[in-house]
Wavefront OBJ file of the C-alpha trace (Angstrom):
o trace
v 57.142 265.306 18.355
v 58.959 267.122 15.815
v 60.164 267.030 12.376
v 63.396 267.604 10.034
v 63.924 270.107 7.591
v 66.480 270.117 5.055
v 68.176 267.433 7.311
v 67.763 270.089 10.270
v 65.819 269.118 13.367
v 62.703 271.148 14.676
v 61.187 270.195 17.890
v 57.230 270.880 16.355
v 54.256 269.824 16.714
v 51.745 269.308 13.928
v 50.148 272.450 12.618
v 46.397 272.026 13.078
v 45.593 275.539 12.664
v 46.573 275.299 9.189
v 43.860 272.434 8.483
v 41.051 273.616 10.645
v 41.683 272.100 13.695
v 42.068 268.574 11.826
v 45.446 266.434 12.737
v 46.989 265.099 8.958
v 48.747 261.947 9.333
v 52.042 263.140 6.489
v 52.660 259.766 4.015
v 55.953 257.534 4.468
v 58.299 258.893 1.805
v 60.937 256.008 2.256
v 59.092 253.091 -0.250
v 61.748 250.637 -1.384
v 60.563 246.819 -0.980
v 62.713 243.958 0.058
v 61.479 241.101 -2.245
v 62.648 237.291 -2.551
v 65.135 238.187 -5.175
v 65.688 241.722 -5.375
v 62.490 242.130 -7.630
v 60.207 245.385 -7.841
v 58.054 245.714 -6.041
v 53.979 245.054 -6.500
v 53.530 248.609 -7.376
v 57.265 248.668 -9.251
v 58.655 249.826 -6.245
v 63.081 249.389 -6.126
v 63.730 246.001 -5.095
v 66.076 244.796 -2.448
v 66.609 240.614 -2.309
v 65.987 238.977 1.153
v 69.345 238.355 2.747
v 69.544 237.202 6.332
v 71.218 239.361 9.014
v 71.360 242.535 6.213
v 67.919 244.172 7.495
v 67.134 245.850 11.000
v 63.774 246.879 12.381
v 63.931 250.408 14.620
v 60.831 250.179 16.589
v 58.546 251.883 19.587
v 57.502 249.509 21.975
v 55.037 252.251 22.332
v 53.638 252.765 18.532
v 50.559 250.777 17.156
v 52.070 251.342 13.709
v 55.728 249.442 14.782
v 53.550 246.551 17.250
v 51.699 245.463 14.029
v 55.152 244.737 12.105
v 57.041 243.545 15.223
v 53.772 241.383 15.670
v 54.550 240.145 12.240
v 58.187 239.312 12.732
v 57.598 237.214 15.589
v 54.483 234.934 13.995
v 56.686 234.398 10.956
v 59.722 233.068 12.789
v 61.810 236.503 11.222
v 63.734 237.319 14.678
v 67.007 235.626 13.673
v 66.894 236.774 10.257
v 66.385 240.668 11.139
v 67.323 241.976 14.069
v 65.480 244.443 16.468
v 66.396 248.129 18.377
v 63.909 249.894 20.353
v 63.401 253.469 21.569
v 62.986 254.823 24.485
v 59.488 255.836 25.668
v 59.825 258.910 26.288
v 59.780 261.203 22.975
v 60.820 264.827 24.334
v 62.564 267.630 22.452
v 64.698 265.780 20.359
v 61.976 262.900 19.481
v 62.448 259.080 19.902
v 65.791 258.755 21.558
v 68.246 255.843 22.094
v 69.100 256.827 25.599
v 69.350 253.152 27.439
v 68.847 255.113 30.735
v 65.381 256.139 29.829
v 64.052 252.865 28.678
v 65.469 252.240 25.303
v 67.671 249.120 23.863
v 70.540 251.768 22.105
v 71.258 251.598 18.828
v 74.061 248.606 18.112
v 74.239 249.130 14.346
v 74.973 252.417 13.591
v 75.464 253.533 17.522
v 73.037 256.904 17.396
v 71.609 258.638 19.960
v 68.050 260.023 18.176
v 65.682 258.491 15.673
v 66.342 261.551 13.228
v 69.735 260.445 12.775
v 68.986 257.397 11.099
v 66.895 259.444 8.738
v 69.987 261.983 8.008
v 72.433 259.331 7.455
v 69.701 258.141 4.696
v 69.321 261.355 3.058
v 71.419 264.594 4.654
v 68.785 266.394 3.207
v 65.386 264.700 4.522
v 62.660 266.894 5.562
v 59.556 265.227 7.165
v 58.011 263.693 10.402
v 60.555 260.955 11.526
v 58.660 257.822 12.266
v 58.521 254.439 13.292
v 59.017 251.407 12.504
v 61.879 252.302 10.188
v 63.946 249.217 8.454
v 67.285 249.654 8.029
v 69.632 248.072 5.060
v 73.022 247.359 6.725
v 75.006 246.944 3.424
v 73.616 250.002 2.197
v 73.697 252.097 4.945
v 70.583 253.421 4.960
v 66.717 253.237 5.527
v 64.804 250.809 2.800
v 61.110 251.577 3.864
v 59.034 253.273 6.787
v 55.984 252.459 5.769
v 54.141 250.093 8.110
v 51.510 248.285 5.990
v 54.140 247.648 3.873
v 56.526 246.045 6.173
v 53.827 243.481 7.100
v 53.471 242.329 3.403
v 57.283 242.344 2.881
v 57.540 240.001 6.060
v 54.883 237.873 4.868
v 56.496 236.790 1.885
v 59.863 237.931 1.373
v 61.890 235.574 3.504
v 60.024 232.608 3.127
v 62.438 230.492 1.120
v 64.885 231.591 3.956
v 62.721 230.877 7.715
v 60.709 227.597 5.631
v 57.739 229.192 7.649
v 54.544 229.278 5.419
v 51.896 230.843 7.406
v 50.238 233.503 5.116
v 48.536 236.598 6.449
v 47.331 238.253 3.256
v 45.976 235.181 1.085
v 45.020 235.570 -2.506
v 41.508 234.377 -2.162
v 40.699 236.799 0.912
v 42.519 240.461 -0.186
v 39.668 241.836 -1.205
v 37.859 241.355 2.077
v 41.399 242.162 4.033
v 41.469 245.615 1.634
v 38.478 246.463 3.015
v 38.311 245.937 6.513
v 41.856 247.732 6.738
v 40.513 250.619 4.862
v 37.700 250.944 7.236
v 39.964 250.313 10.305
v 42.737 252.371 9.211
v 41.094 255.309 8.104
v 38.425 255.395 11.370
v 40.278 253.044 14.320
v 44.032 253.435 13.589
v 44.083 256.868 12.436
v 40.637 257.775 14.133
v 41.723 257.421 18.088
v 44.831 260.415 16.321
v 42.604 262.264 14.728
v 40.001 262.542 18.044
v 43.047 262.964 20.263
v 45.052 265.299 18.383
v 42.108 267.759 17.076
v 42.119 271.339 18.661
v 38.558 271.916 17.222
v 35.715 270.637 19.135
v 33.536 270.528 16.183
v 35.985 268.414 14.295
v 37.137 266.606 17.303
v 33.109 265.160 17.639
v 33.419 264.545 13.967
v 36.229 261.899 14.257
v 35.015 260.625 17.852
v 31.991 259.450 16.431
v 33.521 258.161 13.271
v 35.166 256.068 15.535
v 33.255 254.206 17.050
v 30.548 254.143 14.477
v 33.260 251.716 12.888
v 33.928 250.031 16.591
v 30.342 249.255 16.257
v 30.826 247.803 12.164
v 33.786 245.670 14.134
v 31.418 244.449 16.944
v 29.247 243.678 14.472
v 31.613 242.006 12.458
v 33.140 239.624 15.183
v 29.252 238.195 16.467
v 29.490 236.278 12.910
v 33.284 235.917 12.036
v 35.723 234.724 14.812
v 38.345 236.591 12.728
v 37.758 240.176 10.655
v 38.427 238.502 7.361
v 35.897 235.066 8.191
v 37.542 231.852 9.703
v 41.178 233.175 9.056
v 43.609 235.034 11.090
v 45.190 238.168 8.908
v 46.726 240.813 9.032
v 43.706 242.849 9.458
v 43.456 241.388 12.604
v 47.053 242.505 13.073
v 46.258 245.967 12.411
v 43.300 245.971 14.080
v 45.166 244.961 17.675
v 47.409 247.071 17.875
v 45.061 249.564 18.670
v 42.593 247.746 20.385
v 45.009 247.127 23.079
v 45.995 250.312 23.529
v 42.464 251.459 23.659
v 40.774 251.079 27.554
v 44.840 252.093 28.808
v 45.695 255.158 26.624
v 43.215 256.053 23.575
v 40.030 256.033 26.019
v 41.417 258.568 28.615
v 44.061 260.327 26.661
v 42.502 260.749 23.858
v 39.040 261.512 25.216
v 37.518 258.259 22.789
v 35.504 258.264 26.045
v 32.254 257.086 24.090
v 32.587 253.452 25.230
v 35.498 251.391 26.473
v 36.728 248.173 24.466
v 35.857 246.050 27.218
v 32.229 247.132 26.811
v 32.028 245.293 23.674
v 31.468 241.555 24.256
v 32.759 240.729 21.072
v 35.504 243.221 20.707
v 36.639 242.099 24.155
v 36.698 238.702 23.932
v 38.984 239.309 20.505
v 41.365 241.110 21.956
v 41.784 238.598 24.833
v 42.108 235.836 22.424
v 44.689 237.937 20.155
v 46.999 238.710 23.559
v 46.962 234.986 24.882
v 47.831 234.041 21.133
v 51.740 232.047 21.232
v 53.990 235.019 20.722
v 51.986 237.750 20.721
v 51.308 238.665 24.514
v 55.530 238.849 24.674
v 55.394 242.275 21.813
v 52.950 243.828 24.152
v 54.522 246.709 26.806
v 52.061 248.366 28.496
v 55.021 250.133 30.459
v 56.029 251.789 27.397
v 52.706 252.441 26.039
v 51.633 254.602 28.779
v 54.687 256.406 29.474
v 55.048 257.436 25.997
v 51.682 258.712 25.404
v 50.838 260.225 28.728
v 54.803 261.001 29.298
v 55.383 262.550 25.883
v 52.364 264.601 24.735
v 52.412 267.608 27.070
v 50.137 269.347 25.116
v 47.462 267.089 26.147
v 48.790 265.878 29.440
v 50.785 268.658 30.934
v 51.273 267.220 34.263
v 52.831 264.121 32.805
v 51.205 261.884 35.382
v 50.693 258.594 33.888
v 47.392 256.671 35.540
v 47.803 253.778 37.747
v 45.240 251.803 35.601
v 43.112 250.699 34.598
v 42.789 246.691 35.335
v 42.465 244.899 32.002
v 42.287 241.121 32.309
v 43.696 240.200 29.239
v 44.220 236.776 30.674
v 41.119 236.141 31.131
v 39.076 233.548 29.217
v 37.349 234.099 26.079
v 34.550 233.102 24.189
v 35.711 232.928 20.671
v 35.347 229.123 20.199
v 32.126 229.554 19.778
v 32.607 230.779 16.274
v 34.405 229.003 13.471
v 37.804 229.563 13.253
v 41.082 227.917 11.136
v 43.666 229.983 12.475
v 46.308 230.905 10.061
v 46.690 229.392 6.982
v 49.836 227.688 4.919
v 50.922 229.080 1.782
v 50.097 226.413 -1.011
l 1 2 3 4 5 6 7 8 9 10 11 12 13 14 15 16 17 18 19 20 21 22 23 24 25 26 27 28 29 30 31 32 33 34 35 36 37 38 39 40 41 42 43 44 45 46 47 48 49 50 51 52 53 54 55 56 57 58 59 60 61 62 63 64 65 66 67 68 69 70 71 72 73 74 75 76 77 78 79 80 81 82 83 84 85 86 87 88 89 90 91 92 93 94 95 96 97 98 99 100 101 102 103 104 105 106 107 108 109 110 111 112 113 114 115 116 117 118 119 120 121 122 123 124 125 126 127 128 129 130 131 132 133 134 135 136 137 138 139 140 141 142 143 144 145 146 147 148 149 150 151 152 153 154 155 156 157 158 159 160 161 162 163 164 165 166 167 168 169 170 171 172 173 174 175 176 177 178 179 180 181 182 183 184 185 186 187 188 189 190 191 192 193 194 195 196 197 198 199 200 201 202 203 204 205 206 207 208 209 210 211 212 213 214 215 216 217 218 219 220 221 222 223 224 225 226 227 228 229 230 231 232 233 234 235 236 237 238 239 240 241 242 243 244 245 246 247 248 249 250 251 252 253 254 255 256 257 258 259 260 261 262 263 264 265 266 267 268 269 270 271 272 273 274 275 276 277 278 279 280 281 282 283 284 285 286 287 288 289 290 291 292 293 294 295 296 297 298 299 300 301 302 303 304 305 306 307 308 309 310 311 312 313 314 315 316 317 318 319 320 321 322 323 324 325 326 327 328 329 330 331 332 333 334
């Protein structure tokens, strides 16, 4: 894990000394939106118009944050329309790399060997964490936005005129519920399982462990009255909510020591995920191959023999229960 500074690369990790112990997620920094026509936007954000074949998603097969948007691309029919490069698992001195030999799809667009690159050839200058998912403008050579949550929105609408595919993940009459079930999720689930794994305090590390799963509870809870988080929808807060419940019982609950209780001792939780994994498309963005190299491959710090477990056995094909609740799926635009 490292960083770039003044366009220079520094193999680093994240200073927790400086913040007590406490692991501080740094803010995307690369915010332009691809609209329908080039608009700002919803915050007056630069606008880039929808154009098929000009965009390019750089992903980890590996990384909650790039599942939920590759997630995204698939449901709404976007794989022909933006095209797709993964990185290897395996993020070692130089970061995510390109290497084919080590897992990764290389780079066919601009033909790099490291993630940083692609940040350089944005701004010579950059300095911050490189991340993914990154999406990359081909006519203007650089990267539009690496901002996850917003990604899913710009799929969700953007390109619509272009795929015909209607499905909406964030509808009008349901944000303010979505708003606030991400908030919860992202701040203590997303974020949380990082901020329990990556704490060198124990004090704070019991803070955010319990934070945790005080909101897996508020989820459990959730799901024994709503088939989806947002009522009889699926949305993208269930999208965001998946990508780290499937990592959870393989990497977060060992790794991570979010050893409290495992997903599959929620019944509801459980029987969520299994419905999310069997749902059409979305069992074929999940890689458990990468996700457990990468995390017990990559952080030394945590796992310095680099041994990656055999297990565990997670059934994901199992039947589940969630009939038994109301549910619509995912609903048409107007």
């Amino acid at each position: 894990m490292g960083l770039l500074i003044d366009g220079k690369w520094h193999d680093q990790w994240y200073d927790t000394d400086k913040h007590g112990g406490e692991f501080v997620r740094e803010s995307a920094q690369l915010r332009d939106w691809v609209t329908r026509d080039g608009g700002k936007g919803p915050d007056g954000q630069p606008g880039l118009p929808a154009e098929p074949g000009r965009y390019h998603f750089y992903v980890s097969l590996a990384c909650p944050w790039a599942h939920r948007v590759m997630i995204m691309r698939k449901l709404k029919g976007l794989e022909d329309l933006i095209g797709l490069s993964h990185v290897s698992p395996l993020m070692l001195d130089q970061g995510w790399t390109y290497d084919v030999d080590e897992g990764a799809s290389g780079d066919p667009i601009n033909g790099v060997d490291y993630h940083h690159q692609l940040y350089t050839l944005t701004d010579s200058h950059y300095t911050g964490r490189v991340t993914v998912p990154a999406l990359w403008d081909k006519q203007g050579a650089r990267i539009v936005n690496n901002e996850s949550a917003e990604l899913l929105r710009m799929c969700n609408g953007a390109f619509d005129e272009l795929t015909g595919n209607r499905l909406d993940f964030y509808p009008e009459d349901l944000r303010e519920t979505i708003d606030a079930v991400n908030e919860d999720v992202y701040d203590h689930i997303n974020n949380g399982v990082y901020k329990s794994g990556f704490a060198t305090e124990q004090e704070v590390y019991e803070k955010h462990v319990v934070a945790l799963f005080d909101s897996l509870d508020r989820m459990e809870a959730r799901l024994a009255k709503h088939r989806y988080l947002a009522g009889e929808w699926f949305t993208e807060a269930d999208i965001r909510l998946f990508s780290t419940l499937i990592r959870f019982d393989a990497v977060y609950h060992g790794h991570f020591k979010c050893n409290l209780r495992r997903i599959e001792d929620y019944p509801n939780l459980s029987n969520y995920v299994r419905e999310l994994y069997q749902w059409p498309g979305i069992k074929e963005t999940v890689n458990f191959d990468h996700i457990k190299r990468h995390y017990y491959y990559s952080h030394d710090n945590i796992n310095p023999t680099r041994i990656v477990p055999y297990g565990p056995v997670l059934g994901l094909e199992r039947p589940h229960d969630r009939e038994r609740l109301p549910g619509k799926g995912i609903r048409e635009k107007g």
